[in-house]
C-alpha positions as a Markdown table, in Angstrom:
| # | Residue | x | y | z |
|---|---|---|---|---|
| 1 | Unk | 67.2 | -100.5 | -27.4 |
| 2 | Unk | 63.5 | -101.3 | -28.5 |
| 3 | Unk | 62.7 | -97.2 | -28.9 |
| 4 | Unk | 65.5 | -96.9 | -30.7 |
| 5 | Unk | 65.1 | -99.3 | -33.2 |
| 6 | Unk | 61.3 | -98.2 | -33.2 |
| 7 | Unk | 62.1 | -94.8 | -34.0 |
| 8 | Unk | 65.0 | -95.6 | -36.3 |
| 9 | Unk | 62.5 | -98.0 | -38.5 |
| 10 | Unk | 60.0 | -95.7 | -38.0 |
| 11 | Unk | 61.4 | -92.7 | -39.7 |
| 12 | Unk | 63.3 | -95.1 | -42.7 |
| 13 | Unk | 59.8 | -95.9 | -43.2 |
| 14 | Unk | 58.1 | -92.5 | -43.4 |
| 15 | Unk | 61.0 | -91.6 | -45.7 |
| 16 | Unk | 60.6 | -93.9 | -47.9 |
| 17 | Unk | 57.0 | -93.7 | -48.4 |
| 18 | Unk | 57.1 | -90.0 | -49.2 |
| 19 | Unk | 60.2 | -91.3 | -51.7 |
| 20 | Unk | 57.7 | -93.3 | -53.3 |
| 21 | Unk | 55.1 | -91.4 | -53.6 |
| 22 | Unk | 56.9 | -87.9 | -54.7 |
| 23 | Unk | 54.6 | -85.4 | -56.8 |
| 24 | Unk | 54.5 | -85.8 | -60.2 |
| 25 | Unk | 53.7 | -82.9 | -62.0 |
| 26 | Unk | 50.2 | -82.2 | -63.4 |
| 27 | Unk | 50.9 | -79.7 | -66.3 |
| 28 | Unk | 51.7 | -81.7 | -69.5 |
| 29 | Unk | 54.3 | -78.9 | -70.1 |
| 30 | Unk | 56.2 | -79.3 | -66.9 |
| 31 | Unk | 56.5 | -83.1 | -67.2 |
| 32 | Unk | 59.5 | -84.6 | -67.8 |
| 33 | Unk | 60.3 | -88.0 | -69.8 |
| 34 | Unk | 62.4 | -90.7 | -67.7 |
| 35 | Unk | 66.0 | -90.8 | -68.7 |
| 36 | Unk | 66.9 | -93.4 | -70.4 |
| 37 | Unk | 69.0 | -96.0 | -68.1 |
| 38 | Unk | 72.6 | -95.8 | -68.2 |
| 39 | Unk | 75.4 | -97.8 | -66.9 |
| 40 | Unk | 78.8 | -96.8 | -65.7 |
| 41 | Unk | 81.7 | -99.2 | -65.1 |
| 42 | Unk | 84.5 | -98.5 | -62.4 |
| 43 | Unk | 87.2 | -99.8 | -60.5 |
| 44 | Unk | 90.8 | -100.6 | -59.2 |
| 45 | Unk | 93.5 | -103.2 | -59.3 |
| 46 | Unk | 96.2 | -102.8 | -57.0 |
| 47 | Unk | 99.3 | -105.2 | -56.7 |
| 48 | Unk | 101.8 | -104.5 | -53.5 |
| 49 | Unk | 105.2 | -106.6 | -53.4 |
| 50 | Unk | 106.8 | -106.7 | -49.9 |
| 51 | Unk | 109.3 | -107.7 | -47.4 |
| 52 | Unk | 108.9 | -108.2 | -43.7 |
| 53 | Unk | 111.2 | -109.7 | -41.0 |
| 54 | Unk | 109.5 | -110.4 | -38.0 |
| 55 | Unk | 110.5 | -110.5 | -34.2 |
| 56 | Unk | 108.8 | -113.4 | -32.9 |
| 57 | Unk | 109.0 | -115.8 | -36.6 |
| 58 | Unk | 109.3 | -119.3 | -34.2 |
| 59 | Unk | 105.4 | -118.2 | -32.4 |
| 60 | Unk | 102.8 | -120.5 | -33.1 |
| 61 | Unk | 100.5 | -119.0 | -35.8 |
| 62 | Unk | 103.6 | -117.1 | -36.7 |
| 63 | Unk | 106.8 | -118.9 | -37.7 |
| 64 | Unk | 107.4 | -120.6 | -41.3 |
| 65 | Unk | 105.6 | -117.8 | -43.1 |
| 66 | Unk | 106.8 | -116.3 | -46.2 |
| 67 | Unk | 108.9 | -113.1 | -45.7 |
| 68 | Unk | 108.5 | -111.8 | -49.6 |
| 69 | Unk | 105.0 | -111.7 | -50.5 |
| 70 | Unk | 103.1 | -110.1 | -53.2 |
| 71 | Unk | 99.6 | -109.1 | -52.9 |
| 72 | Unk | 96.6 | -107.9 | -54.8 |
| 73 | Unk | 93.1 | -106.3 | -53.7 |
| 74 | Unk | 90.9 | -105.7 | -57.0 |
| 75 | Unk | 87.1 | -104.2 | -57.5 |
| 76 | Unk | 84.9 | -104.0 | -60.1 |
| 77 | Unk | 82.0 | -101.4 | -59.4 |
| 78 | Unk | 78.8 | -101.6 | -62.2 |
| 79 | Unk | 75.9 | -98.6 | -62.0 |
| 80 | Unk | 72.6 | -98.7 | -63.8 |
| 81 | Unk | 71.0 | -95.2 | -63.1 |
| 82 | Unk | 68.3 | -93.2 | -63.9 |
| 83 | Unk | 66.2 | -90.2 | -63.4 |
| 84 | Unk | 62.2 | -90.8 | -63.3 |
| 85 | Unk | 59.4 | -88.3 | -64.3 |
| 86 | Unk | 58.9 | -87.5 | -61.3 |
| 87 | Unk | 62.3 | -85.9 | -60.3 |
| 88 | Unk | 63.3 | -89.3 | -58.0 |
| 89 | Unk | 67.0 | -90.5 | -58.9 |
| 90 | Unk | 67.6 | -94.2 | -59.3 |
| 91 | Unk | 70.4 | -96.1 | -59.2 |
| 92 | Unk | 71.3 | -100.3 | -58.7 |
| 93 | Unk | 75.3 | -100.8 | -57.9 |
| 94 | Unk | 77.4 | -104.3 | -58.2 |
| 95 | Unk | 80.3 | -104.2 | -56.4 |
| 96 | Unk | 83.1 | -107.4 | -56.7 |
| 97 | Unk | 86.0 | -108.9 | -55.8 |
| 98 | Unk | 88.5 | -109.2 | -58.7 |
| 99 | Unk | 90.9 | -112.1 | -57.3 |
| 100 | Unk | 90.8 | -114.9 | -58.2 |
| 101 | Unk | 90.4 | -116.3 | -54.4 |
| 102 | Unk | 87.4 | -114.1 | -54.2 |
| 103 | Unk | 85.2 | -113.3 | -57.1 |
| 104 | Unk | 82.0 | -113.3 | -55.5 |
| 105 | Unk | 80.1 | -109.7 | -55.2 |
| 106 | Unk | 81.5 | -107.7 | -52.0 |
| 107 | Unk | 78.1 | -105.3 | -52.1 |
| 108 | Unk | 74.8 | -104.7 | -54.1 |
| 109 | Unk | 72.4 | -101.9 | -53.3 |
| 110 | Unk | 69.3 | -99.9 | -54.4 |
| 111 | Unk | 69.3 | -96.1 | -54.2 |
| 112 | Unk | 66.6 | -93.9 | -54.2 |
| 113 | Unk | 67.5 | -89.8 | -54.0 |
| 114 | Unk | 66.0 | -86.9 | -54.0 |
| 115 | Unk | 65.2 | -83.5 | -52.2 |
| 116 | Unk | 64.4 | -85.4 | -49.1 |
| 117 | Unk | 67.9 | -87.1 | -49.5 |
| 118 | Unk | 69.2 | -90.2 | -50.0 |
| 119 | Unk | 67.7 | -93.8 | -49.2 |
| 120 | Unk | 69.5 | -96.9 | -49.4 |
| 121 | Unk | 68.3 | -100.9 | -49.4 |
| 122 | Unk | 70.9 | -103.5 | -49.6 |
| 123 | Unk | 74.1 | -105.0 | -48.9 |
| 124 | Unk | 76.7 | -102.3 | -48.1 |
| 125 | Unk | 78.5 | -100.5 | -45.0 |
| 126 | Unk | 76.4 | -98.5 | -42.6 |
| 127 | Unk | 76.3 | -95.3 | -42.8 |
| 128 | Unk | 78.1 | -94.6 | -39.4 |
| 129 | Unk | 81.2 | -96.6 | -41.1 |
| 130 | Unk | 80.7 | -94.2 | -44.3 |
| 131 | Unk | 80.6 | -91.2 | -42.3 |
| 132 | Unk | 84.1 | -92.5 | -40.2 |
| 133 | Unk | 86.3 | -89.6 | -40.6 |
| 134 | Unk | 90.0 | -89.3 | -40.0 |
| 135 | Unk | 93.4 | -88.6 | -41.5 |
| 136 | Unk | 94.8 | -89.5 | -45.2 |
| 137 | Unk | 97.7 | -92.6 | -45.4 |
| 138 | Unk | 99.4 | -93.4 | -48.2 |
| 139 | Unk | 100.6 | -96.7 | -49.6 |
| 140 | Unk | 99.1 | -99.7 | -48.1 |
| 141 | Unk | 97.2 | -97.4 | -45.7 |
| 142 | Unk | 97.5 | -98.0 | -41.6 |
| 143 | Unk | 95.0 | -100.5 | -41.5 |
| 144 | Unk | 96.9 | -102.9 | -43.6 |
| 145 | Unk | 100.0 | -103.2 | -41.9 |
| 146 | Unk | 97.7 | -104.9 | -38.9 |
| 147 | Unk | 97.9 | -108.1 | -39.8 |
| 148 | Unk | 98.6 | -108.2 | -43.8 |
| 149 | Unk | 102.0 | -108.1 | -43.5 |
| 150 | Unk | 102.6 | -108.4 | -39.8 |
| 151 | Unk | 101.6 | -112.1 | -38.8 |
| 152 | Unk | 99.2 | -111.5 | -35.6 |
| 153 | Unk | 100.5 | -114.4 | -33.1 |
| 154 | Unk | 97.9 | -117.5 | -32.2 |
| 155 | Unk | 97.8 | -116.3 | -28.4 |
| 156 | Unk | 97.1 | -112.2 | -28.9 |
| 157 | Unk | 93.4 | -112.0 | -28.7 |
| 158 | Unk | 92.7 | -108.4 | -30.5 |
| 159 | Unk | 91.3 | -109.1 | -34.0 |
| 160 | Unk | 89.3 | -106.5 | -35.2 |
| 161 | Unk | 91.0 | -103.5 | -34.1 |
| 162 | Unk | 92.9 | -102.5 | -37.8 |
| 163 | Unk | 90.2 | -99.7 | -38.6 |
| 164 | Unk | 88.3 | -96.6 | -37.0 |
| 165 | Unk | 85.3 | -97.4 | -39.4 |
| 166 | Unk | 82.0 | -98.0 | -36.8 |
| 167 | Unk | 80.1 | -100.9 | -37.9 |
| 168 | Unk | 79.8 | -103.3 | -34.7 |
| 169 | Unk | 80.3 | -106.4 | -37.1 |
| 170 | Unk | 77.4 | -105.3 | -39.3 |
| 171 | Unk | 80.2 | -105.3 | -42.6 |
| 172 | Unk | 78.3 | -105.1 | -45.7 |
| 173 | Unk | 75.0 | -107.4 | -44.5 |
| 174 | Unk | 72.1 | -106.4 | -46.0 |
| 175 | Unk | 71.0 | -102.9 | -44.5 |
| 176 | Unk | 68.6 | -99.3 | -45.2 |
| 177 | Unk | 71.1 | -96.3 | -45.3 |
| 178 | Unk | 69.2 | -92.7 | -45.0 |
| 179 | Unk | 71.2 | -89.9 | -45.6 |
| 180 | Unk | 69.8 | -86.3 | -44.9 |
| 181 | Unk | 70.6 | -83.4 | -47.4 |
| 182 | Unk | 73.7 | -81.4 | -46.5 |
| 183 | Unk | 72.3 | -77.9 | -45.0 |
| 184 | Unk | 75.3 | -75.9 | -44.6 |
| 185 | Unk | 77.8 | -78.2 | -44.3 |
| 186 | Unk | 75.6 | -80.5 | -42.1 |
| 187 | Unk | 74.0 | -84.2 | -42.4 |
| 188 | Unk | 72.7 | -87.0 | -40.9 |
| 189 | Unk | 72.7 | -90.6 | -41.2 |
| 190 | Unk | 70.3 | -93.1 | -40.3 |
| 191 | Unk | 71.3 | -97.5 | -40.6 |
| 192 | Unk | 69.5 | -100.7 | -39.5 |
| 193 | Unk | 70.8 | -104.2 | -39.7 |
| 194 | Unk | 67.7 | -106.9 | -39.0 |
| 195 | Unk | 70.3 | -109.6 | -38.7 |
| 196 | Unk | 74.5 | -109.9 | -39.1 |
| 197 | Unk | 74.3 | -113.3 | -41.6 |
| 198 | Unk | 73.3 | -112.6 | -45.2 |
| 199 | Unk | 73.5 | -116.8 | -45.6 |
| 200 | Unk | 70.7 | -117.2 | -44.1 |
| 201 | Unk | 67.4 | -118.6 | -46.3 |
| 202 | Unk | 64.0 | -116.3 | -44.7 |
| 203 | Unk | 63.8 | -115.2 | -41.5 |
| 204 | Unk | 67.0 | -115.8 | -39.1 |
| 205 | Unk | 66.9 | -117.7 | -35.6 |
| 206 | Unk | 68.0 | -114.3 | -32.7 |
| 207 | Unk | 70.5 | -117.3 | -31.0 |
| 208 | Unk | 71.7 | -117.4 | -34.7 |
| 209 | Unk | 73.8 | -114.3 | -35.5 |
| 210 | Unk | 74.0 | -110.4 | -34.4 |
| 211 | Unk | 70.9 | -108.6 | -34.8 |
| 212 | Unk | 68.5 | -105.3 | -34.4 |
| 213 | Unk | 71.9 | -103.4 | -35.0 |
| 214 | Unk | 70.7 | -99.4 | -35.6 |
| 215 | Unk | 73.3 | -96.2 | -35.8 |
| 216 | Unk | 73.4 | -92.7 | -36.3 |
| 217 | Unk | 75.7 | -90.0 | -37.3 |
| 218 | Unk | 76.3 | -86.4 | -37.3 |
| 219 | Unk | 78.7 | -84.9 | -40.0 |
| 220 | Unk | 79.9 | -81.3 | -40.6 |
| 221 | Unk | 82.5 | -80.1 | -43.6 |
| 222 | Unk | 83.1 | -76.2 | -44.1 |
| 223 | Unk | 86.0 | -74.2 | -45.4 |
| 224 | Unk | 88.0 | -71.7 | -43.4 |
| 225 | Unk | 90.6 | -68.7 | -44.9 |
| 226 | Unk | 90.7 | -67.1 | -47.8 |
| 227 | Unk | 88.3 | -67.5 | -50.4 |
| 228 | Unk | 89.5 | -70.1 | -53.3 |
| 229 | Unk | 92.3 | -71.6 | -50.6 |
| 230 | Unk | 91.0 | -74.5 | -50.3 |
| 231 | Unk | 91.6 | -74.9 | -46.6 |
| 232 | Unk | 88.8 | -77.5 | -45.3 |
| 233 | Unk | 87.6 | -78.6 | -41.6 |
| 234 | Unk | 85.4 | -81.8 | -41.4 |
| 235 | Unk | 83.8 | -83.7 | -38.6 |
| 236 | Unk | 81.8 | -86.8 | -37.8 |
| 237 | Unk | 81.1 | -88.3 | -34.7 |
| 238 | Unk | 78.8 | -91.7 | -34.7 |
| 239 | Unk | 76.9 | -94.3 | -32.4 |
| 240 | Unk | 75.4 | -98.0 | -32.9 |
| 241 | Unk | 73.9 | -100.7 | -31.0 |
| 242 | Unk | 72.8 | -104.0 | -31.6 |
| 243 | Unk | 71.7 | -107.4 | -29.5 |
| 244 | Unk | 74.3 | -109.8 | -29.6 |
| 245 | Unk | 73.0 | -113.5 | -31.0 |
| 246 | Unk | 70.6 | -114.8 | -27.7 |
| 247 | Unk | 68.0 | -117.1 | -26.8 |
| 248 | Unk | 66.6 | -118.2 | -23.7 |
| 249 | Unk | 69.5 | -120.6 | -22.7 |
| 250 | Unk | 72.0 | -117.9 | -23.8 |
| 251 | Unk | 72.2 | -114.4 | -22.2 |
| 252 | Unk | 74.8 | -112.1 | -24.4 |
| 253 | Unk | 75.8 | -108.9 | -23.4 |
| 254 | Unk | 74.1 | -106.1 | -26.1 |
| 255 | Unk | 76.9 | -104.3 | -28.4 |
| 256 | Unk | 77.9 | -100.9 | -28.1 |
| 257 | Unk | 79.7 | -98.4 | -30.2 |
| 258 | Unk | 80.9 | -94.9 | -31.3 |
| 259 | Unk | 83.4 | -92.9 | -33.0 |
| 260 | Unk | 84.3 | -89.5 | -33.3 |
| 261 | Unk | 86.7 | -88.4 | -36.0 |
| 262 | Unk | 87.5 | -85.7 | -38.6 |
| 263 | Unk | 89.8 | -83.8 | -40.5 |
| 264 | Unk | 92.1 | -80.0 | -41.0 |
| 265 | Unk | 93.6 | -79.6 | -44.7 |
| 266 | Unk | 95.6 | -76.4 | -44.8 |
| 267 | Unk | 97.5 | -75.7 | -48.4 |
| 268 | Unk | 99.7 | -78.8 | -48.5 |
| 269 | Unk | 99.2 | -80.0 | -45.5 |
| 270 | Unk | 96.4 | -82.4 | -44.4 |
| 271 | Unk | 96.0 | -83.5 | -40.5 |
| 272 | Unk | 93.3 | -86.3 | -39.2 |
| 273 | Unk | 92.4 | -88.2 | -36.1 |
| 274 | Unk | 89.9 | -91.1 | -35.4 |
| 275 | Unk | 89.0 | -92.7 | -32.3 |
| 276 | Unk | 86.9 | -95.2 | -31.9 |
| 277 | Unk | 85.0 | -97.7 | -29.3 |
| 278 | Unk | 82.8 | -101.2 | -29.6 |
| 279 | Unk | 82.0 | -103.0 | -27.0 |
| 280 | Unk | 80.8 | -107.0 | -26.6 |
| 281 | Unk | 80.5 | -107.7 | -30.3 |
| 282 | Unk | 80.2 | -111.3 | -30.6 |
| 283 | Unk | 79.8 | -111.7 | -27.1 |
| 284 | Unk | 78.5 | -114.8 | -25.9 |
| 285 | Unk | 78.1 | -113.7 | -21.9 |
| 286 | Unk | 77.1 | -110.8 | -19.9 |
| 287 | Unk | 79.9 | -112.0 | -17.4 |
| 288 | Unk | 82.4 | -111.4 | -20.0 |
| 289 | Unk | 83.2 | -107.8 | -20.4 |
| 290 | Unk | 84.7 | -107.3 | -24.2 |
| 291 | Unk | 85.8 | -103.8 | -24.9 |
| 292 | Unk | 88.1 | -102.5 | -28.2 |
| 293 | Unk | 89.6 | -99.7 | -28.9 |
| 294 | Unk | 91.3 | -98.1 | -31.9 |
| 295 | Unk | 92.9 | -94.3 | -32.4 |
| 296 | Unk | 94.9 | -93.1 | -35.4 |
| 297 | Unk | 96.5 | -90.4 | -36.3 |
| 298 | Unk | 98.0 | -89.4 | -39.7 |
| 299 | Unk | 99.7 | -85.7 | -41.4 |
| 300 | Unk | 100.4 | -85.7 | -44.4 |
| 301 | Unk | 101.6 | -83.1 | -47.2 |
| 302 | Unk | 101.0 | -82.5 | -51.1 |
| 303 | Unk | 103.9 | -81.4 | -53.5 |
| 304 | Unk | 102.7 | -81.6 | -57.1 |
| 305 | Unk | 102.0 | -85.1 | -57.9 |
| 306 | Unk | 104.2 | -86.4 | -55.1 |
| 307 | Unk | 102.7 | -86.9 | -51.4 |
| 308 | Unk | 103.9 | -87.6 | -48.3 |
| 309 | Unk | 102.7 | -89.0 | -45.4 |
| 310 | Unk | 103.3 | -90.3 | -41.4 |
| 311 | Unk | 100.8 | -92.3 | -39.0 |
| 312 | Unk | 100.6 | -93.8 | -36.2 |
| 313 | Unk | 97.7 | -96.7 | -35.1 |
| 314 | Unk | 97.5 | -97.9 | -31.6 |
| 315 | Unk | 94.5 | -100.4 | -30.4 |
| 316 | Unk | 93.8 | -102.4 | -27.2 |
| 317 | Unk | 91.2 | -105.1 | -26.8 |
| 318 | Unk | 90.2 | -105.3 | -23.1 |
| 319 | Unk | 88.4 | -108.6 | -21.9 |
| 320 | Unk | 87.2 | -108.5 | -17.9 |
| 321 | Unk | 90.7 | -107.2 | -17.0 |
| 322 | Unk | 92.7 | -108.7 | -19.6 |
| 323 | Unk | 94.4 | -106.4 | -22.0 |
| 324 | Unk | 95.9 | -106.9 | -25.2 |
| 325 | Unk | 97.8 | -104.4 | -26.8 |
| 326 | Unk | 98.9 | -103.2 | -30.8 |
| 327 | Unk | 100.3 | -100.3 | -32.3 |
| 328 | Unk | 101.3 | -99.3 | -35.9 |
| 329 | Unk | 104.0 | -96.6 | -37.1 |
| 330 | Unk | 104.5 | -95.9 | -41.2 |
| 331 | Unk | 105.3 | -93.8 | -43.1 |
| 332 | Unk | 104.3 | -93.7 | -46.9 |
| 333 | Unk | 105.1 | -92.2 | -50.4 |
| 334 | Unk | 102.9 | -91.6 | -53.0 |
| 335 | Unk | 103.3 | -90.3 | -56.5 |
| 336 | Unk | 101.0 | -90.2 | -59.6 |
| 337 | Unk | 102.1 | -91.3 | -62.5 |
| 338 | Unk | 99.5 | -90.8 | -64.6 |
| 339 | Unk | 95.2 | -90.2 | -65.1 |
| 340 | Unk | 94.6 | -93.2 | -62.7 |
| 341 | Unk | 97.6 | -94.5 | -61.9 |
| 342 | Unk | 99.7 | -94.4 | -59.0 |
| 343 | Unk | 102.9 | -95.9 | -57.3 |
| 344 | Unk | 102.8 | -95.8 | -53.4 |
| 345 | Unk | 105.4 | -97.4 | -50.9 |
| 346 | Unk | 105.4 | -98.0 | -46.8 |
| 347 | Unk | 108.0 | -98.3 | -44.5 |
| 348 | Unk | 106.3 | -99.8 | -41.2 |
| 349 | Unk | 106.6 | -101.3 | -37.5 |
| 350 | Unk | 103.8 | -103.5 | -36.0 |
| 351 | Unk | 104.1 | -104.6 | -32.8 |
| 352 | Unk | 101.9 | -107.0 | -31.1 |
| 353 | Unk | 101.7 | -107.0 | -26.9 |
| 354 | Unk | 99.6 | -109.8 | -25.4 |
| 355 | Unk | 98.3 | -109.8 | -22.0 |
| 356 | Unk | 100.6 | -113.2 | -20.8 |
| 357 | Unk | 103.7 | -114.4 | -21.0 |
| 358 | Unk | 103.5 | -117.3 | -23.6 |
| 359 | Unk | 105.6 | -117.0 | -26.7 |
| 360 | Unk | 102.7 | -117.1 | -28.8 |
| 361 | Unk | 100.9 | -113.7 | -27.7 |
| 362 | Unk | 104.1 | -111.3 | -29.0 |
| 363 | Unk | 105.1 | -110.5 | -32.5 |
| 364 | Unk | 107.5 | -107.3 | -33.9 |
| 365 | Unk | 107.5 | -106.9 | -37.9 |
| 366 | Unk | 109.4 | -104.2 | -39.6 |
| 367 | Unk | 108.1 | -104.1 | -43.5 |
| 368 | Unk | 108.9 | -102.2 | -46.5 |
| 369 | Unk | 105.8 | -102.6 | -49.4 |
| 370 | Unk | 105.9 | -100.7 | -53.2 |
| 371 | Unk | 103.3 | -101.3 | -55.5 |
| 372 | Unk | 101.2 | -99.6 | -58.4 |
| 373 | Unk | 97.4 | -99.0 | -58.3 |
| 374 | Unk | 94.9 | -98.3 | -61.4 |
| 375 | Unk | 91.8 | -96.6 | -60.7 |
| 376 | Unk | 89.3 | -96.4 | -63.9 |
């Protein structure tokens, strides 16, 4: 774990030196005048209205719920950018919330690109989550039918598993990302998390929170057929680990992770698969074994500005022997109606299958969700 994190540092370090200290031409001629900084404002609002009628509704955690909801995720992205004399590309994004529940700023980053690549300081995913490939969903997308709309019962013990993205509980904590240049159709990725708790004032306590997390990934993309077809092939397969929170009193078991995933679009036709494993994050004991697991699967097919599309999710979260069990079918319609704006609906089952026999660990929802998303 120590080499790793070594080496990782190491070479973030050696790569952002020589980012820093990039040639600057000598020839009065040759040199270039920084660009001027601009800004660029993007985003999305997206409202879904729903339905759901659930299996198990009288469950603890479950029953008394709302079976017509309506539901809004909303972002606000702001860019400042600029090119220096030097060649070096710099840019500061703001990501936020747009609910009114949540308004705070979901990620803020430094980036710092050039022939060497790209370098990244701040809070945002890590790159093995960027680079977690798999198939294209429409409407709500397969994650968000686990537990949005499904209720997940007080007694099933699988929390996590509603995504393939690697990340081992690192979210959007403050991070470096290093990116390689693609060479044919290949890159790498480089990420290091000192610590899983952005709250924290200084330096944070190790029996505090996650920390030392470091990953890497491998991606390929390339084009097959005809020329002009468009057919593409992409790939990405990923690995992290990080020390659980630990002191002397407290032996945790270290975290684990990896994902392989990727990508065939033929014509129309688009088909994807993800897999993914993490093992003991937030684990409090090496005598506790916690392992999760997540695949997905999706095809889906292109006619005009209409799209079509069918998944399936399955995940299981095994603890010492203990197995809890979900799985996700939808499928999903999507048509644009316009530059930016677009009207998806889902028709979904989640089913939730705890390890015992209490009421509370079992839940079945069948939903149907239509809304409109604006992307500017």
């Amino acid at each position: 774990m120590k080499k790793i994190l070594m080496a990782t540092t190491g070479i973030v370090a050696a790569v952002a030196a020589f980012a820093m200290v990039a040639p600057v031409p000598t020839m009065a001629a040759e040199k270039k005048p920084a660009e001027p900084l601009s800004l660029s404002i993007s985003g999305s609002y997206q409202t879904w209205f729903g339905h759901v009628v659930e299996d198990n509704d009288g469950a603890n955690g479950v029953g008394g719920w709302q079976n017509l909801d309506l539901k809004t995720d909303n972002e606000i992205h702001f860019k400042g950018s600029t090119t220096l004399d030097n060649g070096l590309k710099i840019s500061a994004t703001f990501e936020m919330e747009g609910d009114t529940a949540n308004t705070g700023l979901d990620e803020a980053h430094l980036t710092i690109s050039g022939a060497f690549g790209s370098l990244t300081l701040g809070e945002q995913d890590p790159v093995t989550d960027q680079n977690s490939l798999g198939g294209t969903m429409g409407g709500i997308g397969l994650g968000d039918g686990q537990p949005d709309w499904v209720r997940q019962p007080a007694g099933f013990a699988n929390d996590r598993q509603d995504t393939t993205g690697l990340d081992l509980g690192a979210g959007d904590n403050t991070k470096i990302n290093y990116s390689t240049p693609s060479i044919n159709g290949l890159s790498l990725g480089l990420t290091y998390t000192p610590v899983s708790d952005n709250s924290a004032s200084g330096t944070t306590l190790e029996s505090g929170a996650a920390h030392n997390i470091v990953g890497g990934s491998v991606r390929w993309g390339g084009t097959f057929g005809a020329k002009d077809s468009g057919n593409t092939v992409n790939f990405a397969i990923s690995y992290m680990e990080g020390e659980n929170a630990d002191d002397e009193t407290l032996s945790a078991a270290d975290m684990t992770g990896f994902q392989v995933g990727g990508n065939i679009t033929s014509g129309n036709v688009t088909v994807g698969a993800a897999f993914l494993e993490e093992k003991n994050v937030g684990s409090t004991s090496v005598a506790t074994e916690l392992t999760e697991r997540t695949f997905a699967v999706s095809l889906s097919y292109v006619d005009g500005a209409s799209s079509y599309s069918i998944g399936y999710m399955a995940g299981t979260q095994d603890v010492t022997g203990a197995e809890d069990q979900f799985d996700v079918v939808q499928i999903a319609y999507n048509r644009s109606l316009g530059a930016g704006v677009t009207w998806g609906s889902t028709l979904g089952q989640t089913e939730f299958d705890g390890n015992g026999t209490g009421g509370t660990e079992d839940n079945v929802g069948i939903y149907v969700v239509t809304g409109i998303t604006v992307a500017f």
